[in-house]
VEXVO-160954 format. One record per atom (N, C-alpha, C, CB): residue in three letters; x, y, z. Coordinates in steps of 0.1 Angstrom, whole numbers, padded with zeros to 4 digits, always signed. Glycine has a CB too. Layout:
BEGIN
alaXYZ/...
END
This chain:
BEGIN
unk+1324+1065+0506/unk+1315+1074+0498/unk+1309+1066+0487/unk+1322+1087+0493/unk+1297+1068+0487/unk+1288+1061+0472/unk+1280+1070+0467/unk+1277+1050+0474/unk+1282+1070+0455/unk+1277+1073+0444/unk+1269+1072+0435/unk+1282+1074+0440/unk+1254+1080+0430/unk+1242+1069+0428/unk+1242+1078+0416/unk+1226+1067+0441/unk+1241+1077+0398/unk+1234+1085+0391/unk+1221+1090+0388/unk+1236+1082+0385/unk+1222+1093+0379/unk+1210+1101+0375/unk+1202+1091+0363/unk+1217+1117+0367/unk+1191+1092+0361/unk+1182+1078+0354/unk+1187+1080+0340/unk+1161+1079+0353/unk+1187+1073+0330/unk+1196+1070+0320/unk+1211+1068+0314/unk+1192+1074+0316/unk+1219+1072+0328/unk+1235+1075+0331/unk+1239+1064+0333/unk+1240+1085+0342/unk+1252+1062+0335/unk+1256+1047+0348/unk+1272+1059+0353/unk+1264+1022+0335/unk+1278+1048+0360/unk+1290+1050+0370/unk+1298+1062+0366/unk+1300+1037+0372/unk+1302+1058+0351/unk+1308+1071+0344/unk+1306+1088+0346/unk+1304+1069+0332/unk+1298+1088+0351/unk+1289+1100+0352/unk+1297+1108+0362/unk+1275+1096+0357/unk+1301+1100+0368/unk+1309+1106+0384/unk+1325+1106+0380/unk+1308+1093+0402/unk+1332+1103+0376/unk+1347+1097+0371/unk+1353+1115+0375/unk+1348+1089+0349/unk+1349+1124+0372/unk+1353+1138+0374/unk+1355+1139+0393/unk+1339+1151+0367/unk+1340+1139+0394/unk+1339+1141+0411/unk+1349+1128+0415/unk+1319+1140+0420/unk+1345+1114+0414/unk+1354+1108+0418/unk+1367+1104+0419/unk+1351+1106+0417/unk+1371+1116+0414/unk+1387+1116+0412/unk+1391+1128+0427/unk+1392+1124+0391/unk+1383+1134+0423/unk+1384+1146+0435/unk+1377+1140+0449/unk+1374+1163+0429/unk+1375+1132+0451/unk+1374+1128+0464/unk+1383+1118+0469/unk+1363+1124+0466/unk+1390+1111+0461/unk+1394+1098+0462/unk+1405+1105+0471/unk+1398+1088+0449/unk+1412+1111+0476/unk+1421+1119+0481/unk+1417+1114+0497/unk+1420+1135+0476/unk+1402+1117+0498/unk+1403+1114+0514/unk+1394+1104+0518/unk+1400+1127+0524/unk+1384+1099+0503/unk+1374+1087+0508/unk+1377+1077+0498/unk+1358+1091+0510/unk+1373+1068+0502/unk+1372+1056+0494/unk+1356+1054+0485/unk+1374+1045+0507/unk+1359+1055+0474/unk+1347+1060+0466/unk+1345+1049+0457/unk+1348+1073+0458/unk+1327+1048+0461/unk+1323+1034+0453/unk+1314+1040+0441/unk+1312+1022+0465/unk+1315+1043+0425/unk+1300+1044+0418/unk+1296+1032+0413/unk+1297+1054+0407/unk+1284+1034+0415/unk+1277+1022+0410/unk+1268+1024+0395/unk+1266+1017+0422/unk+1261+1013+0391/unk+1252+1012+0377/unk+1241+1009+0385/unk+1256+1001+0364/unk+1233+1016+0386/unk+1218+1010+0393/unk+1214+1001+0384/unk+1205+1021+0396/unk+1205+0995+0389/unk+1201+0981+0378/unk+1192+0989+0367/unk+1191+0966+0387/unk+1195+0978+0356/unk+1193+0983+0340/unk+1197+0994+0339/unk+1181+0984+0334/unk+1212+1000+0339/unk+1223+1007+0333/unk+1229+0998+0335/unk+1228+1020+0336/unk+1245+1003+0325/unk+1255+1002+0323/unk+1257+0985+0324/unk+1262+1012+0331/unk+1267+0984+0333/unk+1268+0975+0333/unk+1264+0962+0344/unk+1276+0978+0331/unk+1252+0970+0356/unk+1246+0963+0360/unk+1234+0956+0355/unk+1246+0968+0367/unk+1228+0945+0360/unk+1219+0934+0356/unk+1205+0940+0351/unk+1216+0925+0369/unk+1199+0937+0342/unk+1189+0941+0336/unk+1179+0941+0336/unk+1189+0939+0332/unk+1173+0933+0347/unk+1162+0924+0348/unk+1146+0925+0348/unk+1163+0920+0359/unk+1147+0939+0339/unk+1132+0940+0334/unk+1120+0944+0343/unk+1127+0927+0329/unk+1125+0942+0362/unk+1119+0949+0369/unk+1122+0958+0373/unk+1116+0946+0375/unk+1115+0975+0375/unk+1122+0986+0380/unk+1116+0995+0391/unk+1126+0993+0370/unk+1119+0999+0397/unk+1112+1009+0411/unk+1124+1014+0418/unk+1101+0998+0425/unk+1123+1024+0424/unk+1134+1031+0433/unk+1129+1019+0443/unk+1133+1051+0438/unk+1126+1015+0448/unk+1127+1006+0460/unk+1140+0996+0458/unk+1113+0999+0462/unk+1134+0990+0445/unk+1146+0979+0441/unk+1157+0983+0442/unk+1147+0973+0429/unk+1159+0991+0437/unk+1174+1002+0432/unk+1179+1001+0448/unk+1170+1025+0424/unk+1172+1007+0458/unk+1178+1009+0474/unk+1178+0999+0476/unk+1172+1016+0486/unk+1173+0986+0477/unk+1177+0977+0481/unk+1191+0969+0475/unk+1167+0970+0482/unk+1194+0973+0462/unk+1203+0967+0455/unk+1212+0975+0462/unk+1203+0967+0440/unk+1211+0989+0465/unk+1226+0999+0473/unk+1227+0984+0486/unk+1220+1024+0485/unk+1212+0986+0494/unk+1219+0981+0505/unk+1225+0963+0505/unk+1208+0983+0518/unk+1222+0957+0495/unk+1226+0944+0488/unk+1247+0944+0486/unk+1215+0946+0470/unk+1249+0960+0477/unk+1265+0965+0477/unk+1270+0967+0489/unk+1267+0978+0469/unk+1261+0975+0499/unk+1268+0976+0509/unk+1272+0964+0521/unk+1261+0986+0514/unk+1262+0961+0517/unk+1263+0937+0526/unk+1274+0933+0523/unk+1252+0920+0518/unk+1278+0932+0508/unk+1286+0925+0503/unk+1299+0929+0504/unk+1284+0923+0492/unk+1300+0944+0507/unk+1314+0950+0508/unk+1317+0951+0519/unk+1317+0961+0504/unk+1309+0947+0526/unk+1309+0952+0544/unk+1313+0968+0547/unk+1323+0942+0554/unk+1306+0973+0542/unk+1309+0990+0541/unk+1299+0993+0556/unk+1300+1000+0521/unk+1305+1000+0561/unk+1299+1002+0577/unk+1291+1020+0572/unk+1317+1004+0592/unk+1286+1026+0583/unk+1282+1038+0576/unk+1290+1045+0566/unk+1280+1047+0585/unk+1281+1050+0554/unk+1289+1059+0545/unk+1281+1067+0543/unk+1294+1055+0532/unk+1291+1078+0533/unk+1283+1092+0528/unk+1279+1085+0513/unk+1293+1109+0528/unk+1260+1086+0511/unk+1258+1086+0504/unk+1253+1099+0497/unk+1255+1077+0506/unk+1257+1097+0482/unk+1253+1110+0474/unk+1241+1106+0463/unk+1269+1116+0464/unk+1234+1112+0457/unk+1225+1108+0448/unk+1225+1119+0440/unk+1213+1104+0452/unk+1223+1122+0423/unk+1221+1130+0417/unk+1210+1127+0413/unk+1228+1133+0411/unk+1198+1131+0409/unk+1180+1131+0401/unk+1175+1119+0408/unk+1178+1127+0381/unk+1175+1108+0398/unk+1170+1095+0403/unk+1177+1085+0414/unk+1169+1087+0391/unk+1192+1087+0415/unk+1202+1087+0424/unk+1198+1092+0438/unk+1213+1095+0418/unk+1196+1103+0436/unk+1190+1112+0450/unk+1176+1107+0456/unk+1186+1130+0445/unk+1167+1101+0447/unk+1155+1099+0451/unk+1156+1082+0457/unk+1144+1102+0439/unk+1167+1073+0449/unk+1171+1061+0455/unk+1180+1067+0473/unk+1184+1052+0440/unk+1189+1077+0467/unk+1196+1073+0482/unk+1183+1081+0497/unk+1218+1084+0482/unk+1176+1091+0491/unk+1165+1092+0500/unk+1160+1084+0510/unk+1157+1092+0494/unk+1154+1077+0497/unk+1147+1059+0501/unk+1152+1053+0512/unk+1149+1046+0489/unk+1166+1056+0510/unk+1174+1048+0517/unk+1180+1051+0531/unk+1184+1046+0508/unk+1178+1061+0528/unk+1183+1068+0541/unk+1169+1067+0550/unk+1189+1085+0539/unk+1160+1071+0547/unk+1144+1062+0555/unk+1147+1050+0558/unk+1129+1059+0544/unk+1146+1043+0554/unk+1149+1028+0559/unk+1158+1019+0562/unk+1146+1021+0555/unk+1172+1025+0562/unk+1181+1022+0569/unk+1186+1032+0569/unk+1188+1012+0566/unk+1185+1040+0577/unk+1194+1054+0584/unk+1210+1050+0590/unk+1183+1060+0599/unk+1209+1034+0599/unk+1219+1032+0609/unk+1232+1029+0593/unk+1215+1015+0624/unk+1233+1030+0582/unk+1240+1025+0566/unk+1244+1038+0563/unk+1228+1017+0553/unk+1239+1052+0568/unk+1242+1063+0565/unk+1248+1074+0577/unk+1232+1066+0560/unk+1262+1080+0569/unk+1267+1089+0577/unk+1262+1105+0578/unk+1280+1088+0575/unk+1263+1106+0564/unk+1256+1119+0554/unk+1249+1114+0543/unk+1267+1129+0546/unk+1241+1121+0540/unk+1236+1120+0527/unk+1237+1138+0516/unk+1220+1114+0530/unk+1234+1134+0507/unk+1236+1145+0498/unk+1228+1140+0488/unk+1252+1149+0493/unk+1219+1151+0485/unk+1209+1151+0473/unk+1209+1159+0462/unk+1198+1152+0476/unk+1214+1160+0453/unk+1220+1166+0441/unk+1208+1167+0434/unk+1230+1159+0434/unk+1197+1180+0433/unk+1192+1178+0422/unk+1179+1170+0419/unk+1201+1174+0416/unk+1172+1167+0431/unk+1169+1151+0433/unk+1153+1157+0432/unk+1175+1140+0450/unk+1142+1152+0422/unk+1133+1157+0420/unk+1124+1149+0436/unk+1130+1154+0403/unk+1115+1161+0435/unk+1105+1160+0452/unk+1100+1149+0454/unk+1091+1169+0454/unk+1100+1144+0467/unk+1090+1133+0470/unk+1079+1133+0473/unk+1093+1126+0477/unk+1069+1142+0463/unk+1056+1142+0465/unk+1052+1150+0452/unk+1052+1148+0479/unk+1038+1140+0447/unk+1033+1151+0439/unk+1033+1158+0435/unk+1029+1155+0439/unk+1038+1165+0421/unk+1037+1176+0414/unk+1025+1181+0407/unk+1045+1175+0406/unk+1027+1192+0402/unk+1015+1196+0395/unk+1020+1193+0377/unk+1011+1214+0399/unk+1032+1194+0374/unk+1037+1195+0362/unk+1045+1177+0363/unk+1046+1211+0361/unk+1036+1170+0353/unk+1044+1152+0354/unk+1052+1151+0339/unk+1029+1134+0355/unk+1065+1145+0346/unk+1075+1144+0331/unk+1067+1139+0321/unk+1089+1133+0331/unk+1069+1139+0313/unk+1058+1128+0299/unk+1071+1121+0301/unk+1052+1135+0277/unk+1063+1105+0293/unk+1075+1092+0291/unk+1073+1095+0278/unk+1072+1075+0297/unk+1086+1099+0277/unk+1088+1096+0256/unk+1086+1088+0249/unk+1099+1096+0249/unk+1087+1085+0238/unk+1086+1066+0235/unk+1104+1063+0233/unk+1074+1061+0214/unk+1107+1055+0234/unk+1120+1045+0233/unk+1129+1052+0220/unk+1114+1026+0230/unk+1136+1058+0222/unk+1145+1065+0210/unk+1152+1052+0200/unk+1160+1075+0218/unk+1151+1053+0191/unk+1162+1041+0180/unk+1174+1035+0185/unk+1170+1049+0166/unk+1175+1024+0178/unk+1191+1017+0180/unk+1194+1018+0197/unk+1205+1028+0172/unk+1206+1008+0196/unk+1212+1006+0211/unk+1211+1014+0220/unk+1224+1005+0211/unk+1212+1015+0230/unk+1210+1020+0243/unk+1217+1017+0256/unk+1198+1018+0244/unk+1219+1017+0266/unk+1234+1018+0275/unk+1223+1014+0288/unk+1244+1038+0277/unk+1210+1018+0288/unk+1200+1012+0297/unk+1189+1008+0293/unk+1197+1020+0306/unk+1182+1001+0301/unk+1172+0992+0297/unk+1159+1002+0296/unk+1169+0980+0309/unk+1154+1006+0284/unk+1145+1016+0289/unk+1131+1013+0295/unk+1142+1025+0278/unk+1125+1001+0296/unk+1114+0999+0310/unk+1120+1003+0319/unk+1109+0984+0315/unk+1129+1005+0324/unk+1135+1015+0334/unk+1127+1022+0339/unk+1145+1022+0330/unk+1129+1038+0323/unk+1129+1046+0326/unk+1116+1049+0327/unk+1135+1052+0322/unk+1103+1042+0318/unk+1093+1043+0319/unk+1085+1040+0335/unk+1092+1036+0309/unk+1091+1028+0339/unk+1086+1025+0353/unk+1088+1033+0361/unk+1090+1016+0360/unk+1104+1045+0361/unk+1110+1050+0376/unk+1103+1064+0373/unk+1129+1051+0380/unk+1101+1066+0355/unk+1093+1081+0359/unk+1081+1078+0361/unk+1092+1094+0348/unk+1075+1070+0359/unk+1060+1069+0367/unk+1057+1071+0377/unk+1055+1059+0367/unk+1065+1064+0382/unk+1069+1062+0397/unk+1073+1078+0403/unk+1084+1051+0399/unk+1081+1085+0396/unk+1086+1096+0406/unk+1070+1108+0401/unk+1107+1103+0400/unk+1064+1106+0395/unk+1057+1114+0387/unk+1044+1114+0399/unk+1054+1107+0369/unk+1045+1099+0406/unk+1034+1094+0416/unk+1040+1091+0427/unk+1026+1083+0412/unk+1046+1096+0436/unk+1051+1087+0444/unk+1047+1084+0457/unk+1061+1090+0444/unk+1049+1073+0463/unk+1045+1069+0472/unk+1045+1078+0483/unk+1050+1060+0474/unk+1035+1081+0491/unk+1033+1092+0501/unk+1041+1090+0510/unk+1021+1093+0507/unk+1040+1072+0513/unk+1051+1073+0522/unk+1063+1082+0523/unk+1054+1064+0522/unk+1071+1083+0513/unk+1083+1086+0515/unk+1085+1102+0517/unk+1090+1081+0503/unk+1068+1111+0509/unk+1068+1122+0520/unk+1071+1125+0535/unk+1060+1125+0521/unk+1060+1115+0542/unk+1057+1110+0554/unk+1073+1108+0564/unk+1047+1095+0552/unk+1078+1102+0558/unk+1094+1091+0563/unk+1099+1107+0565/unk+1107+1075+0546/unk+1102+1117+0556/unk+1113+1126+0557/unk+1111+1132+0566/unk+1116+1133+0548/unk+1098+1133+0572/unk+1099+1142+0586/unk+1105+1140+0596/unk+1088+1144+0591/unk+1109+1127+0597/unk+1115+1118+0607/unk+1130+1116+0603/unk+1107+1106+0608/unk+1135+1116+0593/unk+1146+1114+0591/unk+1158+1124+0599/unk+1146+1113+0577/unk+1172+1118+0606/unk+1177+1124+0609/unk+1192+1123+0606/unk+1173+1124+0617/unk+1191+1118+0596/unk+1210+1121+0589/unk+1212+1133+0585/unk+1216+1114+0574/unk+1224+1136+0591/unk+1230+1151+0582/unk+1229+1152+0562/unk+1250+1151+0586/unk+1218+1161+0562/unk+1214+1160+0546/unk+1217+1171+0543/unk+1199+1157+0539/unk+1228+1176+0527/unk+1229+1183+0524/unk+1218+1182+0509/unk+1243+1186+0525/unk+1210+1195+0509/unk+1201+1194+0494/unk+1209+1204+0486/unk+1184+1200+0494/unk+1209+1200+0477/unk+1223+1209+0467/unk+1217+1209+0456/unk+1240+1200+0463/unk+1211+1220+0451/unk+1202+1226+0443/unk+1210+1231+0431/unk+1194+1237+0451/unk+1203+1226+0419/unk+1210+1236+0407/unk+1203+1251+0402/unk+1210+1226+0392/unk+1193+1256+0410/unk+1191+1269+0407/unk+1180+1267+0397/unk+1204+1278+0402/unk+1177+1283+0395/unk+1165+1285+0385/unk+1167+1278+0372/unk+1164+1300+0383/unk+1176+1274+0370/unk+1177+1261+0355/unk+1173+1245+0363/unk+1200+1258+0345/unk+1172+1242+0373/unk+1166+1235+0378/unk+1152+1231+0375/unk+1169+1238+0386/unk+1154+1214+0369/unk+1139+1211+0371/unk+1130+1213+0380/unk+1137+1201+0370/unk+1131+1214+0391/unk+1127+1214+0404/unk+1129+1227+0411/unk+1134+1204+0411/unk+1118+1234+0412/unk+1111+1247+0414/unk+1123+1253+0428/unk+1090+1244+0420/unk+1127+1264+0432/unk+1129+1273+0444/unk+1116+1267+0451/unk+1129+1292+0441/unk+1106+1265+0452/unk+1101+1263+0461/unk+1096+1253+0463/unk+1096+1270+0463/unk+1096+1239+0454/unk+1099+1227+0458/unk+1113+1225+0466/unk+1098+1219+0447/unk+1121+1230+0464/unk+1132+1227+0474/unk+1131+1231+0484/unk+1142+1230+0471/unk+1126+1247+0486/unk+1122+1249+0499/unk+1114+1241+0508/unk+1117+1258+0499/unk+1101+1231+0503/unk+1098+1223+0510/unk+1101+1214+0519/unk+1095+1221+0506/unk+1114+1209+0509/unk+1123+1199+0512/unk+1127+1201+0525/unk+1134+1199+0503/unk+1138+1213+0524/unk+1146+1217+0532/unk+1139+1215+0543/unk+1149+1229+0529/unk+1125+1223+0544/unk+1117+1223+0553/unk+1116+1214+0560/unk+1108+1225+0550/unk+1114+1203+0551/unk+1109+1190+0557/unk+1116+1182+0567/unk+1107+1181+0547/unk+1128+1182+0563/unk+1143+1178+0566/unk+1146+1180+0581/unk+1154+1186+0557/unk+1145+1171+0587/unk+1145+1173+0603/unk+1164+1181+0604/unk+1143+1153+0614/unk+1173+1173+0596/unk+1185+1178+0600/unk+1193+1185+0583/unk+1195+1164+0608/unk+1188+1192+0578/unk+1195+1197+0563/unk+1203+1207+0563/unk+1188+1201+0553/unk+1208+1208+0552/unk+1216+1216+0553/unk+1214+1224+0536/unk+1229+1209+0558/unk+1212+1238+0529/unk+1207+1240+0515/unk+1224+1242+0512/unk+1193+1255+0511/unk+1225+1241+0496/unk+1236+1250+0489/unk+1231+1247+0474/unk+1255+1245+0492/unk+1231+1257+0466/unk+1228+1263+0453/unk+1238+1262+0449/unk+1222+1276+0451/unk+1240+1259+0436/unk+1251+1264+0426/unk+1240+1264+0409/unk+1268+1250+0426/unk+1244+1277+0406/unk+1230+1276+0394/unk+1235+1273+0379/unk+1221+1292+0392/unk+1234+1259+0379/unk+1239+1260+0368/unk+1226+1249+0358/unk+1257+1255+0369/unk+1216+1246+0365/unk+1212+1237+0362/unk+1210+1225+0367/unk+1215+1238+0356/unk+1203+1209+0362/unk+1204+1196+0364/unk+1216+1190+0367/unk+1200+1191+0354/unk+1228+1192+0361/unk+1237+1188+0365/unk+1250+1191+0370/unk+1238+1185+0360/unk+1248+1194+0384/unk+1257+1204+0386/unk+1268+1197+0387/unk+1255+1213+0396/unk+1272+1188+0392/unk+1284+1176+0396/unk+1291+1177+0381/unk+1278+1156+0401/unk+1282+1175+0369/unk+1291+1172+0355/unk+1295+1189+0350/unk+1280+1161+0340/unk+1286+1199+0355/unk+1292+1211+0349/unk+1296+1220+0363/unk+1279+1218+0339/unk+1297+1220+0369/unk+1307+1224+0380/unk+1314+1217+0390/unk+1302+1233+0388/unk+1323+1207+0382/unk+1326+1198+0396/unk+1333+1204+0408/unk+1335+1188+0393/unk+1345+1210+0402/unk+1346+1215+0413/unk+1341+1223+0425/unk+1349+1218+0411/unk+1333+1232+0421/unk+1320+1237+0432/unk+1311+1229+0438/unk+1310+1247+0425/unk+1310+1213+0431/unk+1304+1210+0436/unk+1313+1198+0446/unk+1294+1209+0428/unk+1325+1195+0444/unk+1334+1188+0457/unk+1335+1201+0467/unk+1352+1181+0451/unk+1334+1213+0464/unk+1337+1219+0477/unk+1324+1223+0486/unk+1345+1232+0473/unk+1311+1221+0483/unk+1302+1221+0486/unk+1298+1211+0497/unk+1297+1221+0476/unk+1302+1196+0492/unk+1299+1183+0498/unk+1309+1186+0505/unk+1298+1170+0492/unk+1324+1191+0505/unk+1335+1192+0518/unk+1330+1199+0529/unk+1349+1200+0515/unk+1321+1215+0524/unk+1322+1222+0534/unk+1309+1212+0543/unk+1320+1239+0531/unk+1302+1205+0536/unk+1285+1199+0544/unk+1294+1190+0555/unk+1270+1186+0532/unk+1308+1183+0550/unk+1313+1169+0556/unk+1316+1177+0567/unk+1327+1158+0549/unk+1321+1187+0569/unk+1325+1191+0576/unk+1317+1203+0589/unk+1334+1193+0568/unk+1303+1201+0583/unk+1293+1208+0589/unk+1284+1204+0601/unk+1285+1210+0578/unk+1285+1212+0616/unk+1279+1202+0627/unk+1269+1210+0633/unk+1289+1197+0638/unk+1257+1199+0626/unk+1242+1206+0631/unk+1240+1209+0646/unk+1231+1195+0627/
END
């Protein structure tokens, strides 16, 4: 199982859920590049980010896994599951803002004071990016066929009831579950949300 955060977070983020899974999987989180404690390197795009997962997954020799993604996490492991599907067992998308055009685009803030934990050209590039995103990756999801659970935080959710409905829609093989608590449901309901991803592991389309 891998673990992708949310854009300005790193690995820490998971330490709750990943305690509660370690029981029956072997759980990797990562720092996408420019957080935490991964490499910095001033270039950013969800593309890079998936190729860095599938870069971790080379190096570990990790055969299919379940990947999870929360926001920006979700929109990397997406990516990822498009273009290397045969690297994925499940996927789970936490939260994970749409892959297509909105009507309403985040504003990029300017750069808050003092230190910081991520590189912020990061964040500037990846919301650009999610604000515009490549059509392709509309296009890819119609075709995709991993078992996807979309795990929605409800009407406190950035991401509309009926942008997710789209999703769902889109999703050759998905599966929906709500818990309303908001953006983050993994850090404010963990538990509902390990039992959520158990009942999907255990769900046969």
């Amino acid at each position: 199982m891998v673990l992708l955060h949310g854009l300005g977070l790193d690995s820490s983020n998971w330490d709750r859920v990943a305690a509660g899974f370690a029981a029956s999987h072997r759980v990797f989180a990562l720092d996408l590049r420019g957080h935490g404690a991964s490499d910095w390197p001033g270039t950013y795009s969800v593309e890079f980010m998936r190729d860095d997962v599938l870069g971790f997954l080379d190096a570990l020799g990790l055969g299919p896994v379940t990947l999870i993604g929360h926001s920006l996490g979700g929109s990397v492991a997406m990516v990822f599951a498009e273009e290397y599907p045969d690297r994925i067992a499940r996927l789970v998308l936490e939260d994970a803002p749409p892959p297509f055009a909105v009507g309403d685009r985040v504003p990029i803030r300017p750069r808050p004071d003092g230190p910081l934990s991520f590189d912020w050209p990061a964040v500037e590039a990846v919301v650009g990016q999610l604000n515009d995103p490549d059509p392709a990756w509309w296009e890819k999801a119609g075709s995709m066929t991993t078992p996807t659970l979309v795990l929605s935080g409800g009407p406190r959710s950035p991401t509309s009831p009926e942008q997710v409905a789209q999703v769902v829609a889109r999703l050759p093989c998905c599966a929906l579950a709500t818990i309303p608590v908001g953006h983050h449901v993994h850090r404010e309901r963990p538990v509902e949300f390990i039992a959520a991803v158990r009942d999907f592991l255990k769900w046969r389309p």
